[in-house]
N, C-alpha and C positions, 0 to 999 in steps of 0.2 A: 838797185831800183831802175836805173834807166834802160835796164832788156825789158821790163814788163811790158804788157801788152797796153796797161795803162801811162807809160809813160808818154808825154808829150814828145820825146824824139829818140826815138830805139836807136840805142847805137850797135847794136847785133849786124851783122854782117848780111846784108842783104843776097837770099835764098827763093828768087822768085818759082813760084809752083801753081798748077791748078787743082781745083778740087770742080765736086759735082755737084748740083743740089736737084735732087728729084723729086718730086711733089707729083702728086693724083692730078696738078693741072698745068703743070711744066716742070721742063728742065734747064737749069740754067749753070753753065760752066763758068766758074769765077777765078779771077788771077789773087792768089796769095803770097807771101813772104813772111818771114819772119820776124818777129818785135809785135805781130799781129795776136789776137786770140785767134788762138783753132786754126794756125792757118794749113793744119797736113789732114784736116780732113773737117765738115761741116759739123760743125758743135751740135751733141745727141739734141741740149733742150733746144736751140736753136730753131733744127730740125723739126720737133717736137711743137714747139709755137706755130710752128706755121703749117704745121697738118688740124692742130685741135683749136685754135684761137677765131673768133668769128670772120669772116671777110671785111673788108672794109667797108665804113655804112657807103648805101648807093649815093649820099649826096656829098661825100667828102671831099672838100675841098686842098686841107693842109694837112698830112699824116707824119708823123715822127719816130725814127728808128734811132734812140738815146743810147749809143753805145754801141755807132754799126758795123766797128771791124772793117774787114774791106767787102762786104755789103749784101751779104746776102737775105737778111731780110728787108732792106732798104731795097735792091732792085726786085724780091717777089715783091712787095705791095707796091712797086710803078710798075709792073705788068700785069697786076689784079685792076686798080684804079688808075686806068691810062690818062684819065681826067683830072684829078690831083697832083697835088705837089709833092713830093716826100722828102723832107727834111733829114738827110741820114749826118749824124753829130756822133762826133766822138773827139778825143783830149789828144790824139796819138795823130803826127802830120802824114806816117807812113800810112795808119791805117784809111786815113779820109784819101788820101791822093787815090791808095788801089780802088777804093769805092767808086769815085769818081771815075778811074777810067775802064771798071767793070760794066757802068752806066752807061759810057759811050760806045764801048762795045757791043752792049746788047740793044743798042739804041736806044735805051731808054731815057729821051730829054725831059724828063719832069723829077729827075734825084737831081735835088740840091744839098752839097756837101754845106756842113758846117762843122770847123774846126771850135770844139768848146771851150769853155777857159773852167779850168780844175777851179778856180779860186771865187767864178759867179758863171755856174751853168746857167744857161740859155740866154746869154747877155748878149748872145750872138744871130738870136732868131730875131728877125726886124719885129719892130713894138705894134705892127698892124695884123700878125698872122696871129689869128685864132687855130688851136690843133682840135681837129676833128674826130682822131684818137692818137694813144701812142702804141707802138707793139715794140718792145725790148727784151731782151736778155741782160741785164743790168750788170753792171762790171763789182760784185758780190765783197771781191778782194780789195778793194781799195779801202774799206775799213766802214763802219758803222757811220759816225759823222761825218764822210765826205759822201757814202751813198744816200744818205736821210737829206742832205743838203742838195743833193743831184736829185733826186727824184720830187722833193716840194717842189724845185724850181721848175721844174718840168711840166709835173701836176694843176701848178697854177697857170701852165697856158692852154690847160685844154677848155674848149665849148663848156656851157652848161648842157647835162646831161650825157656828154661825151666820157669816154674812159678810156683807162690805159693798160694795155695786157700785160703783161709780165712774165719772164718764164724762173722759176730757181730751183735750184735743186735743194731738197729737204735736208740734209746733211749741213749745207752754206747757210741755213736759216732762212725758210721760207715761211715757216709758221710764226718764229718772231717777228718779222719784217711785214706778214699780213698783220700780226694784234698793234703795231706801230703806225701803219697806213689806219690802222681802224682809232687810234687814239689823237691820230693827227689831223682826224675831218675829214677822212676819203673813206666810203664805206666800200671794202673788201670782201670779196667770194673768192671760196676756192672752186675755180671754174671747172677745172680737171687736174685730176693727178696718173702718173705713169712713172715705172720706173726709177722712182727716187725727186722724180720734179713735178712741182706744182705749177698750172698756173694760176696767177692771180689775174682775178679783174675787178679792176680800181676803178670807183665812179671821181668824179671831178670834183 
């Protein structure tokens, strides 16, 4: 367990690398390593999120990448909304340090790391930030009841009216995981599908 990408402190032998992320409105070069997800090239649905998911609404304040690896959809949405804050949270210390110092490299001063705790996700986002949305790639493998207990926690700090993109791949159970959000009091769309991933958008 402690190589996963979700463990709190990968003890894998650190293999630092870059990857590319190309998008229709930037390019952003990110430092990777292993103990990371995806860190030998940018995750398809990842990628996939952040071409088909909507932009961030024009008045966002506080946005949230739940589960940022070392950050590549945490630094696209602080060069989308240079104006907001991006909350990018994951359980893993290696994966939050790379994010953070992919952040400062591309100078982007509005990603705020936060290191989560596996046992009360979002214990660590101060009690005054309202999330304006989330956009994630949700860590699928860690098992039914700690991703159902990660993602309410999360859901309950978004705005009213606000929502949270999601991206999964249909094989990892994206169709159970949307009738779950939809029995849990967040009403679910499948916004787009491609190549085996859905995404979802969750209302608050």
């Amino acid at each position: 367990m402690s190589d996963h990408y979700f463990s709190p402190a990968p003890t894998v032998r650190s293999k630092p690398a870059t990857v590319e992320l190309a998008l229709p409105d930037l390019t952003l070069t990110l430092g990777t390593d292993r103990g990371t997800f995806s860190p030998d090239r940018i995750d398809p649905g990842t990628h996939y999120l952040l071409q088909a998911a909507p932009l961030p609404p024009a008045d966002a304040r506080h946005l949230a990448d739940v589960g940022c690896g070392y950050g590549p959809i945490a630094c696209t949405l602080a060069r989308r909304a240079p104006d907001a804050t991006v909350w990018a949270v994951d359980v893993n210390e290696r994966a939050t340090a790379l994010c953070r110092a992919n952040a400062t490299d591309l100078g982007l001063a509005n990603v705020r790391t936060l290191l989560d705790q596996a046992d009360r996700p979002a214990a660590t986002l101060p009690d005054d930030v309202v999330l304006d949305a989330i956009y994630a790639n949700p860590p699928i493998r860690i098992g039914k009841p700690a991703l159902h207990a990660l993602l309410q926690a999360w859901l309950a700090r978004l705005g009213p009216g606000r929502h949270a993109w999601l991206v999964v791949q249909k094989h990892l159970g994206a169709d159970s995981l949307q009738a779950w959000l939809e029995r849990s009091g967040h009403p679910t769309r499948r916004l787009s599908s491609r190549a085996g991933y859905r995404i979802l958008e969750v209302a608050a």
